[in-house]
Structure formats: structure tokens, C-alpha cells
C-alpha positions as CSV (number, residue, x, y, z in Angstrom):
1,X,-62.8,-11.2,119.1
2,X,-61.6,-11.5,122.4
3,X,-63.0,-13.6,124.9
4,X,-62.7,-11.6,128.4
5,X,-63.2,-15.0,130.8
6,X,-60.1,-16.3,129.8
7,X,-57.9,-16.2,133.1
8,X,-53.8,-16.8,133.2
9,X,-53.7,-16.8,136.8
10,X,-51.0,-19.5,137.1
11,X,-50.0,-20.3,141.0
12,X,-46.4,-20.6,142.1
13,X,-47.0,-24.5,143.2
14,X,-48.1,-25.0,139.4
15,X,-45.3,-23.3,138.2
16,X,-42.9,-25.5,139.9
17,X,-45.5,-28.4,139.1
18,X,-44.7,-27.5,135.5
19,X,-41.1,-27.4,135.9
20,X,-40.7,-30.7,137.2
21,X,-42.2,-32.4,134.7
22,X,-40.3,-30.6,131.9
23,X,-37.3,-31.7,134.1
24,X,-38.7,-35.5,134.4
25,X,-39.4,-35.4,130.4
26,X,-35.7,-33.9,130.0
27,X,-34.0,-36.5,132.0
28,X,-36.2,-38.9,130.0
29,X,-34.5,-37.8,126.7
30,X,-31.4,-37.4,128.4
31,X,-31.2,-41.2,129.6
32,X,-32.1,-42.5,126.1
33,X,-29.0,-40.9,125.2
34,X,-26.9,-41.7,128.2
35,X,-27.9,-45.3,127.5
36,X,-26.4,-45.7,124.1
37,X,-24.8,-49.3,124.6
38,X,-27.8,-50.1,125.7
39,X,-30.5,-52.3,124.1
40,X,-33.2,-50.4,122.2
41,X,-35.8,-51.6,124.5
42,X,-34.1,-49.9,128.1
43,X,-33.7,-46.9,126.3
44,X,-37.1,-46.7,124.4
45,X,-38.1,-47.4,127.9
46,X,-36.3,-44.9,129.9
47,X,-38.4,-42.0,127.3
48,X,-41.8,-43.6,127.8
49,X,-41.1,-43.5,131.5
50,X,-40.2,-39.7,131.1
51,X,-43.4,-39.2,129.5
52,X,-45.4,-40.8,131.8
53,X,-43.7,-39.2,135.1
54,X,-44.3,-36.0,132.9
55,X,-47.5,-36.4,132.6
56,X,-48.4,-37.4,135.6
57,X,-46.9,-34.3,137.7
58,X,-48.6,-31.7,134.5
59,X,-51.7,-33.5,136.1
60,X,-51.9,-32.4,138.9
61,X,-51.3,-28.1,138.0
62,X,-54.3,-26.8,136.8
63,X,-52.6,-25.3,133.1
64,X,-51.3,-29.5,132.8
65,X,-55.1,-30.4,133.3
66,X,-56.3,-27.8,130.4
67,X,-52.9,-28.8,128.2
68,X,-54.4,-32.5,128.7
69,X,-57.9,-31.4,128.2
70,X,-57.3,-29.4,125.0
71,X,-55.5,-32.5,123.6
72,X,-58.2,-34.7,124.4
73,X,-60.7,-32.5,122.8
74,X,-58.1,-32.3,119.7
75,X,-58.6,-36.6,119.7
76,X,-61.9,-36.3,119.4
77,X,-62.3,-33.4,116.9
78,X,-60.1,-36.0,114.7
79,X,-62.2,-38.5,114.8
80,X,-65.1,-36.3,113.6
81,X,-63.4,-35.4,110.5
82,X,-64.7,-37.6,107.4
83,X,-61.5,-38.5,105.7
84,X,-62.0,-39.8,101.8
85,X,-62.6,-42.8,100.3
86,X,-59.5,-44.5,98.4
87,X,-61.2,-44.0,95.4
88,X,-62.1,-39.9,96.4
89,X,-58.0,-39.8,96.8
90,X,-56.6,-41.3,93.8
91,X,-59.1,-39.1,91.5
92,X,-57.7,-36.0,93.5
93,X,-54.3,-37.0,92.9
94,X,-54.9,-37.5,89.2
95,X,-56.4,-33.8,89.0
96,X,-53.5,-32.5,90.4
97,X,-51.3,-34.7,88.2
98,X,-52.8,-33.8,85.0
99,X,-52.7,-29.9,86.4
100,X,-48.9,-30.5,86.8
101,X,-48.6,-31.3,83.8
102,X,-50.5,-28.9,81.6
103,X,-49.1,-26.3,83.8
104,X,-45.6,-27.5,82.9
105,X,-46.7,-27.5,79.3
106,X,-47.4,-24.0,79.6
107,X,-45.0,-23.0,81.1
108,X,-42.3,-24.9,78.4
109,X,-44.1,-23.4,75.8
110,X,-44.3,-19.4,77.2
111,X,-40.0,-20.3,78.1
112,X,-39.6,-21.5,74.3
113,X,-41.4,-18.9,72.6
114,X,-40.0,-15.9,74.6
115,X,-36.5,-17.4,73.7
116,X,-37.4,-17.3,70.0
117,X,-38.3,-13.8,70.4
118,X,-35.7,-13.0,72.3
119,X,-32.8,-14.6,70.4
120,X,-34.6,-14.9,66.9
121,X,-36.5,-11.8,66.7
122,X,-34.7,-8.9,68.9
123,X,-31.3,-10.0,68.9
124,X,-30.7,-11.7,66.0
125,X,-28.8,-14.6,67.2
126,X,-29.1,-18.2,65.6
């Protein structure tokens, strides 16, 4: 279905809004790289400082403040979800384990006997 009160309209102040912060997150990764003889810290620093800047400027458009919205609303949905106990987890894995297995089984067993019909039966060969 569509939804018809979804607008696009995106202003040309956003769009340059938007722009700079892909440029601040660029340079971001581009000065981790640029300070390779660096210690790790200045350079892990230099990216989380490109983030940040990034985020900052996507803040202030109106498609950065849904962007950041939506991914807020994606935390939360997250923390909704009822993940399962350890003890749900391992029994799953051991279903699929033993399904492995009896699939490979099967599968060993149709390969063998189509080989001794192939080879025994049709062809002849020993």
C-alpha cells in the first residue's frame, strides 16, 4: 500500500546541510588514514570527531532529523524484541545439528546407491 502523506520535499539549505556532513564524515575517514604513524588513539579520535561533526550538521536538515529519528525508533524496537534464553539456544542449535546430519546421511546414502546403479547395474563397471 502506499501511504500518500509521505512528502520528499527536501530544501536546497538541507541539501547542502547534508553534504557537508558527508564531507565532515569523509574527511573523518580520510584523516584516520592520513594519520597512519600516528598512535591508534589520535586516529580513532580524528573518525569519532567525524561522526560527531556529522551528526551534528544532519541535525539541523530536516531529512538528518528523520534519519536520526528512524534510528532511534530502530533502538528501541530492539529492545522490545525477547531474545532466548541460553538454554532456548543451545537446544536450537542441537536441532539443527542433528538435521545436518541426517540430512548429510541422506544425502551419502542417495550419492552411493545411485553410483551402484550407475556403475554396477547400467554400465557394468567394477
Amino acid at each position: 500500500m502506499s501511504n500518500p502523506n509521505v512528502e520528499t520535499v527536501t530544501s536546497t539549505a538541507d541539501r547542502i546541510k547534508l553534504g557537508l556532513a558527508i564531507a565532515a564524515f569523509v574527511a573523518g575517514l580520510a584523516g584516520f588514514y592520513a594519520l597512519s604513524n600516528s598512535p591508534m588513539i589520535a586516529r580513532v579520535g580524528v573518525i569519532i570527531a567525524g561522526v560527531v561533526v556529522a551528526l551534528v550538521i544532519a541535525w539541523f536538515s530536516e531529512p538528518g532529523r528523520r534519519l536520526i529519528a528512524f534510528g532511534q525508533d530502530s533502538v528501541q524496537e530492539t529492545r522490545k524484541v525477547v531474545w532466548p534464553s541460553r538454554k532456548e539456544t543451545v537446544q536450537t542449535t542441537m536441532v539443527v545439528f542433528a538435521f545436518v546430519l541426517v540430512m548429510a546421511l541422506f544425502l551419502w546414502v542417495t550419492d552411493k546407491t545411485i553410483e551402484w546403479v550407475l556403475y554396477d547395474l547400467v554400465l557394468g563397471w567394477k
